[in-house]
N, C-alpha and C positions, 0 to 999 in steps of 0.2 A: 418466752422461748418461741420461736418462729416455727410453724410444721412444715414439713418436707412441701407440699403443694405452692403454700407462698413463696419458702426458698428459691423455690422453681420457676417461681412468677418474679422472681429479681434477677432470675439468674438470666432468664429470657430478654429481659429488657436492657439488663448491662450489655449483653450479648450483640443486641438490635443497634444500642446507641453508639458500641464500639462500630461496626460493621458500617453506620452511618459514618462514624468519624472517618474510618481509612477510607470508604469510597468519596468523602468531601477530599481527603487529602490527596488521592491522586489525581485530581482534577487540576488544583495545586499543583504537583510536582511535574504532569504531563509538559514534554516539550512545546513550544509557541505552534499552531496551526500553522503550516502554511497554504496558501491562496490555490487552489486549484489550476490546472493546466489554462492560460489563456488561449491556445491555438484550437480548443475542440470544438467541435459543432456538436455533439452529444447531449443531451440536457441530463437535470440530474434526477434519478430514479424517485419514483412516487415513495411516500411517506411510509406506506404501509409494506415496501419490499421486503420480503423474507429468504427469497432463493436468490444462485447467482444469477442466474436469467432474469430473475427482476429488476436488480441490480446494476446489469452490463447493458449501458441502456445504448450504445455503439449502433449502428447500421449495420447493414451487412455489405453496401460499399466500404464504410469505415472501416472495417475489419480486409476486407480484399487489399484497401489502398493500405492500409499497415502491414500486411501479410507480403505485401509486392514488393519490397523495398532492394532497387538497386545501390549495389556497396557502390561509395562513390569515391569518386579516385582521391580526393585529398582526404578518406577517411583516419583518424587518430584512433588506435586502439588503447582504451583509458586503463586498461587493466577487468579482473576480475570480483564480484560481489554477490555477499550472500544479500538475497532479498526477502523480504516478509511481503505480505496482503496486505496495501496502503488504504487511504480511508477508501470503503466500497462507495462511498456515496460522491466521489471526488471523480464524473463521470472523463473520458478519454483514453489516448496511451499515453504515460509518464512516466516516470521512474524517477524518483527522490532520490539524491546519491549525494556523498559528500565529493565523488572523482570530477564534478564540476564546479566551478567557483560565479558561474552564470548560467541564464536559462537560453540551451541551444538544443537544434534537432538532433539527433543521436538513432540508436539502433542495439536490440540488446540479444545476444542469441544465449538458448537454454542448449548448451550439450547435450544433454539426455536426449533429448525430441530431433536436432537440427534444426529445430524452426528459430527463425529471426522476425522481430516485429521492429516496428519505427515506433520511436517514442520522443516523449519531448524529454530533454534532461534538463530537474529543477534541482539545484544548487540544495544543503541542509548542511550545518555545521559540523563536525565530528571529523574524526581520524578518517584518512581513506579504508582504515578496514573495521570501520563500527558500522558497516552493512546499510542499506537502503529500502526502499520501500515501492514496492509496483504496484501501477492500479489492476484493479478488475478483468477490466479486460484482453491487458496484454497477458496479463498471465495465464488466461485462460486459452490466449490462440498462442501462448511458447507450449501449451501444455504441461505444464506446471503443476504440482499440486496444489490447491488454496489454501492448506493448512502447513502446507511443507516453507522448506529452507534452502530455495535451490540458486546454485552459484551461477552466476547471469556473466556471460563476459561482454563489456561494453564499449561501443564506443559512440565518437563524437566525427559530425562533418566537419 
């Protein structure tokens, strides 16, 4: 008969090797990476970032010249999207969105705030309303929360 102590020492391990298994399987199931923004001058933030200012590694012209952006007269409005915090370490402005079917310049404004930022728009497979993904730093100059859900309406030049 086993005593409570060992029990506890199988129970730990089952536990650990489960734990290992789902975190190997969502690596698995995770959608295919795609390529980062090719238009940014940004590099990508050091190894050991922890804040979002480590993170948002942008200039602060790069931020002026994305914050400046005149609407342009053949602008297309693609519609509306909710957005999540794309990979931080995927340095520029972008926005992942299924509203494009190619990678073109675009513009996304957050309601809440009234700020509009320039962004690249990179094409990802799914329904137009299975939502998109911003980087770092546009969200952070729409004013956005970083852990919020906020609806982006976007468009394309």
């Amino acid at each position: 008969m086993l005593r409570f102590g060992a029990m506890n020492s199988i129970f730990r391990l089952s536990f650990v090797g489960v734990a290992i298994l789902a975190v190997a399987g969502c690596a698995v199931l995770s959608p295919p990476k795609q390529s980062p923004p090719s238009n940014t001058a940004s590099s990508k933030p050091p190894k050991n970032a922890t804040t979002a200012e480590q993170f948002d590694t942008t200039s602060q012209a790069e931020r002026t010249a994305a914050l400046a952006v005149p609407k342009p007269a053949g602008e297309r409005n693609l519609g509306k999207t909710i957005a999540t915090l794309g990979n931080p370490t995927d340095p520029g402005f972008w926005l992942e969105t299924p509203l494009v079917s190619k990678r073109t310049q675009g513009r996304v404004v957050f309601a809440s705030t009234g700020k509009s930022v320039a962004v690249e728009l990179i094409p990802v497979q799914g329904a137009a309303t299975s939502g998109s993904r911003i980087s770092l730093p546009a969200m952070r100059l729409l004013g956005a929360p970083l852990a919020g859900l906020p609806e982006l309406t976007v468009f394309a030049d």
